[in-house]
N, CA, C and O atoms as a GROMACS GRO file, in nm:
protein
  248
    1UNK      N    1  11.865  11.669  10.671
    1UNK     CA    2  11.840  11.806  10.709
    1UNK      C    3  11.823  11.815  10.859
    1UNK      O    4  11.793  11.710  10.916
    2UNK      N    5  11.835  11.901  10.917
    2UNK     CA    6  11.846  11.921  11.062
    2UNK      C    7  11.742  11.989  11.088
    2UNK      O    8  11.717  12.079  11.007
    3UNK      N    9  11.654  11.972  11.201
    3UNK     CA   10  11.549  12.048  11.216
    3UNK      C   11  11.539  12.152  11.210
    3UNK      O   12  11.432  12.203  11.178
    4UNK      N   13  11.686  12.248  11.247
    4UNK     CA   14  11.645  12.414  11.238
    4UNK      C   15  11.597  12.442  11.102
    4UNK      O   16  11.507  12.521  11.076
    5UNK      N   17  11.708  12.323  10.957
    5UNK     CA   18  11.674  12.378  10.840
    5UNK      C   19  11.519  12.317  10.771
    5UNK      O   20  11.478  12.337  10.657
    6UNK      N   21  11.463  12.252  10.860
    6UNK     CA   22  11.328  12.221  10.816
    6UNK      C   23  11.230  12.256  10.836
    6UNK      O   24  11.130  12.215  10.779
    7UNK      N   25  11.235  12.383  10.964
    7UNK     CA   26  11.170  12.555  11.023
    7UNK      C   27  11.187  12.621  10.937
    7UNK      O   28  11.089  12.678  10.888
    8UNK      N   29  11.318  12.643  10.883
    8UNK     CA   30  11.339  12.759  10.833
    8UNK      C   31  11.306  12.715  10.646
    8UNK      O   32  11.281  12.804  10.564
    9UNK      N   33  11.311  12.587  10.612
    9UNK     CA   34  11.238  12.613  10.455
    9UNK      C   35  11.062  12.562  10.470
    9UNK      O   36  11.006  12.499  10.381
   10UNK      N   37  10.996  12.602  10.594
   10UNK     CA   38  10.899  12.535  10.598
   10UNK      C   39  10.822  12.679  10.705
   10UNK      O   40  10.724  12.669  10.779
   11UNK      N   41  10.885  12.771  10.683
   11UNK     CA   42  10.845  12.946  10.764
   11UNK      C   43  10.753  12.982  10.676
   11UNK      O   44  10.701  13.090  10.708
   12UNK      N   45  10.718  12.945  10.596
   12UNK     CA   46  10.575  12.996  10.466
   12UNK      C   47  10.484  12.949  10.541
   12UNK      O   48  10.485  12.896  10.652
   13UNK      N   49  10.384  12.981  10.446
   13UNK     CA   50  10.232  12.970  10.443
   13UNK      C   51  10.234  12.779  10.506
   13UNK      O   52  10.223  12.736  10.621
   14UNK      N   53  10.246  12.733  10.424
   14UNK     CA   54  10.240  12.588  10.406
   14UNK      C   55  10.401  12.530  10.415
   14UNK      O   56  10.491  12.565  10.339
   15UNK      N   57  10.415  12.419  10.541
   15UNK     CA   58  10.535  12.366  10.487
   15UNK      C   59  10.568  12.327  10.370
   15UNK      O   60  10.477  12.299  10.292
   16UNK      N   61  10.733  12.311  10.320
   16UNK     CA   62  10.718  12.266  10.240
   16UNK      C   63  10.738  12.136  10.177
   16UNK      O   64  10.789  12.130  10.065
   17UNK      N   65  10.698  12.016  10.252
   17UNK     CA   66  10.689  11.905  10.224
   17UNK      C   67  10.544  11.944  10.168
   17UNK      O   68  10.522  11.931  10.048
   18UNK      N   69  10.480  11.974  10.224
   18UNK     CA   70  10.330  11.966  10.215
   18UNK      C   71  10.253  12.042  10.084
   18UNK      O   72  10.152  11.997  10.031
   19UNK      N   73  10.302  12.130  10.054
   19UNK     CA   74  10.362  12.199   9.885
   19UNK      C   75  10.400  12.155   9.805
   19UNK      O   76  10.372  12.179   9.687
   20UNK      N   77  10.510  12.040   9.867
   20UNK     CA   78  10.559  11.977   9.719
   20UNK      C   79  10.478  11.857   9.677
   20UNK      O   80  10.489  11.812   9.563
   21UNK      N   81  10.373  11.789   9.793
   21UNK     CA   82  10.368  11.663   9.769
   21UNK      C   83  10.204  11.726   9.706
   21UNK      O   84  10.152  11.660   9.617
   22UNK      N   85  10.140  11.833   9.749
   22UNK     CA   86  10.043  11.887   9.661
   22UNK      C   87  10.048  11.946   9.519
   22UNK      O   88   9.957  11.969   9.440
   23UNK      N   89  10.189  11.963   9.510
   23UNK     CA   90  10.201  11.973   9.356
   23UNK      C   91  10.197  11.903   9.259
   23UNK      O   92  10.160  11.917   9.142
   24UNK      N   93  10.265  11.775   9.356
   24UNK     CA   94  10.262  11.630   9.298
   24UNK      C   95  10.130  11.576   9.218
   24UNK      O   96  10.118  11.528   9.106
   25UNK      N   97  10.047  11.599   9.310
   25UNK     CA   98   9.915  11.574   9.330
   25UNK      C   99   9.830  11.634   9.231
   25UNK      O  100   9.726  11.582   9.191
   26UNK      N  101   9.883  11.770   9.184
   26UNK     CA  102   9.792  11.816   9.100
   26UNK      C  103   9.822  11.771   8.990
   26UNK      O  104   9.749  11.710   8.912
   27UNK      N  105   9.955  11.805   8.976
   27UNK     CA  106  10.022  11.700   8.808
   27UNK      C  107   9.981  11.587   8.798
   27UNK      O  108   9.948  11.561   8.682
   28UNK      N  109   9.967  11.511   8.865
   28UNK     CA  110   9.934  11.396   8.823
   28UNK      C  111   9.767  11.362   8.806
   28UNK      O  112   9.716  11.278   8.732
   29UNK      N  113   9.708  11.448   8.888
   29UNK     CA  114   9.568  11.448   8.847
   29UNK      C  115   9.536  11.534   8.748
   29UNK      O  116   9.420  11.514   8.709
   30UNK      N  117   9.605  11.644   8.676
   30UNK     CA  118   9.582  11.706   8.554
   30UNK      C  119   9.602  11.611   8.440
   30UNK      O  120   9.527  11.599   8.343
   31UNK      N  121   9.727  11.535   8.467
   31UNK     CA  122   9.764  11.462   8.381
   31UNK      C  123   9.687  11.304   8.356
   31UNK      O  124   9.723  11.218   8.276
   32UNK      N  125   9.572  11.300   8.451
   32UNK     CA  126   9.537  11.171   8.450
   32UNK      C  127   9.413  11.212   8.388
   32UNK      O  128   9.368  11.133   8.305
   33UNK      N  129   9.341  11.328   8.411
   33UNK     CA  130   9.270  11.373   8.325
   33UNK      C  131   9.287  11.397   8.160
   33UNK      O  132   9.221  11.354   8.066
   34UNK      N  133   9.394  11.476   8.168
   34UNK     CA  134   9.436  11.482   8.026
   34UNK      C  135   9.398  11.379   7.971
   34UNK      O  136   9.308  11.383   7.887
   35UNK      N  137   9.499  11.186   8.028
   35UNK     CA  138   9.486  11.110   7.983
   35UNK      C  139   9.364  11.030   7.944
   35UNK      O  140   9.358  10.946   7.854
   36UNK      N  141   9.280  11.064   8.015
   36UNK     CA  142   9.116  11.006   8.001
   36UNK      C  143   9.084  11.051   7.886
   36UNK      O  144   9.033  10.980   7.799
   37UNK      N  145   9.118  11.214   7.868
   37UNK     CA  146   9.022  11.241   7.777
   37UNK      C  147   9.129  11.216   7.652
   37UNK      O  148   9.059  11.170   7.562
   38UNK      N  149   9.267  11.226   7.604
   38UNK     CA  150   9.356  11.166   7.508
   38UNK      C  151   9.284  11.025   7.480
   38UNK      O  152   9.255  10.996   7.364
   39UNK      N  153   9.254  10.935   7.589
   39UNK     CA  154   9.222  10.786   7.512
   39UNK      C  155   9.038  10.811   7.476
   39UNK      O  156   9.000  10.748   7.377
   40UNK      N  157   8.967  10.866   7.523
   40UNK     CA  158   8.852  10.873   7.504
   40UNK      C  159   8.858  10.893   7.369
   40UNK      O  160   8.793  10.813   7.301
   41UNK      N  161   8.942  11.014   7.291
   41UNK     CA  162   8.966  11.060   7.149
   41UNK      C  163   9.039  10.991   7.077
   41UNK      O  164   9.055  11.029   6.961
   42UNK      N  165   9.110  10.862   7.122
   42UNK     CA  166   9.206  10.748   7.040
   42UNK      C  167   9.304  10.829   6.999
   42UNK      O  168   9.355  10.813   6.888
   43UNK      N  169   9.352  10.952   7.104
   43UNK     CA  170   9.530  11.007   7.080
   43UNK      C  171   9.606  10.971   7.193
   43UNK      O  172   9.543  10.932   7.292
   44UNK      N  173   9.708  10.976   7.197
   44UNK     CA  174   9.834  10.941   7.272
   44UNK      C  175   9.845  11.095   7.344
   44UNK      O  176   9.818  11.198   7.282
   45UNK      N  177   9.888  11.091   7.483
   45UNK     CA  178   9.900  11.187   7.554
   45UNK      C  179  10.057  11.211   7.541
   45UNK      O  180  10.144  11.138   7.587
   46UNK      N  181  10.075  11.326   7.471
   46UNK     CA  182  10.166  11.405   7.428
   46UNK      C  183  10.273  11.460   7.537
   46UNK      O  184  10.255  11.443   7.658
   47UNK      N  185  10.403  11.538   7.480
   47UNK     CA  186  10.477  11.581   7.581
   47UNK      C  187  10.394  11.702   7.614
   47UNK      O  188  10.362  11.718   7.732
   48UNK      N  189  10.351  11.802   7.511
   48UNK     CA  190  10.347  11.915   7.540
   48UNK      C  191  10.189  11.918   7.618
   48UNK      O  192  10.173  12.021   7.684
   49UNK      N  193  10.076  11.824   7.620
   49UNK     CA  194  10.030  11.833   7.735
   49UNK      C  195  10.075  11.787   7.882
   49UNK      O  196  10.031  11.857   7.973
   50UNK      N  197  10.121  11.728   7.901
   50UNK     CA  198  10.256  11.680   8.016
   50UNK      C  199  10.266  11.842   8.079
   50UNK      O  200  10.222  11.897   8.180
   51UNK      N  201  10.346  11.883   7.967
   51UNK     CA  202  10.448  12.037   7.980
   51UNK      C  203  10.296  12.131   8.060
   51UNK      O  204  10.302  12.160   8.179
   52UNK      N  205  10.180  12.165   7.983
   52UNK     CA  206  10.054  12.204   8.012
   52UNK      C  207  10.029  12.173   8.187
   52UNK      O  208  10.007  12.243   8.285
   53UNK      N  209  10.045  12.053   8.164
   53UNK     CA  210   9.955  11.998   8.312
   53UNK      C  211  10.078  12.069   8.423
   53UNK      O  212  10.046  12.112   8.534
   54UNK      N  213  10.195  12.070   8.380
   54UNK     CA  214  10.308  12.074   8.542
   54UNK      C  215  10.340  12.272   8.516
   54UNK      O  216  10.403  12.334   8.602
   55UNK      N  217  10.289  12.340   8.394
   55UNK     CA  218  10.263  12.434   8.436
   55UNK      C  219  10.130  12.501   8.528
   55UNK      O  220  10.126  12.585   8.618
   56UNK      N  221  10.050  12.439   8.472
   56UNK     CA  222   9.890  12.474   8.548
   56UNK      C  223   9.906  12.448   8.660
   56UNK      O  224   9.820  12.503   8.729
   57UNK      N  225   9.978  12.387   8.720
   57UNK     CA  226   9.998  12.292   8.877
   57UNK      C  227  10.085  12.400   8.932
   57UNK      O  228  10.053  12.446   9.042
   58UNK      N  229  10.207  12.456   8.863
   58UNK     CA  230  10.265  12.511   8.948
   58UNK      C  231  10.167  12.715   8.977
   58UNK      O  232  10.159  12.794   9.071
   59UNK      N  233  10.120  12.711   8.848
   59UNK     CA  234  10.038  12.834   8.866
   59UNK      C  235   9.981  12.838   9.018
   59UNK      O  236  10.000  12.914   9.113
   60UNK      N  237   9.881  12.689   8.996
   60UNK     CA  238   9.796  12.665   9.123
   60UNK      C  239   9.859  12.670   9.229
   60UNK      O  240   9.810  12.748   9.311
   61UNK      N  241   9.991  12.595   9.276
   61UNK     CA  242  10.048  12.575   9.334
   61UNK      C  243  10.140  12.744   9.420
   61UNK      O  244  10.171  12.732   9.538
   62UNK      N  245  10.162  12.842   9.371
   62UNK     CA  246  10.221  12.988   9.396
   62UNK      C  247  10.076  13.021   9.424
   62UNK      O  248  10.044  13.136   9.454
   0.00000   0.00000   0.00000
């Protein structure tokens, strides 16, 4: 990418490297939670909490 185009997708609030790698961040800490509490209960962490955690993240995330 060339710097003009890394001004111009990064003209928001927050660049957006810095957006994406906080989204990262939340999924995977929703999901590491999830997982604590899945093994605490002796279940297997599922797709559809997966699906849960990377919607809640992107809620947070907008």
């Amino acid at each position: 990418m060339t710097l003009l185009m890394i001004r111009v997708l990064s003209a928001g609030r927050k660049p957006l490297s810095l957006a994406a790698g906080k989204l990262h961040r939340t999924v995977e800490t929703i999901i590491h939670e999830k997982r604590y509490l899945a093994d605490n209960a002796n279940l297997g962490i599922s797709s559809t909490i997966k699906r849960k955690a990377i919607h809640m993240a992107l809620e947070s995330a907008i």
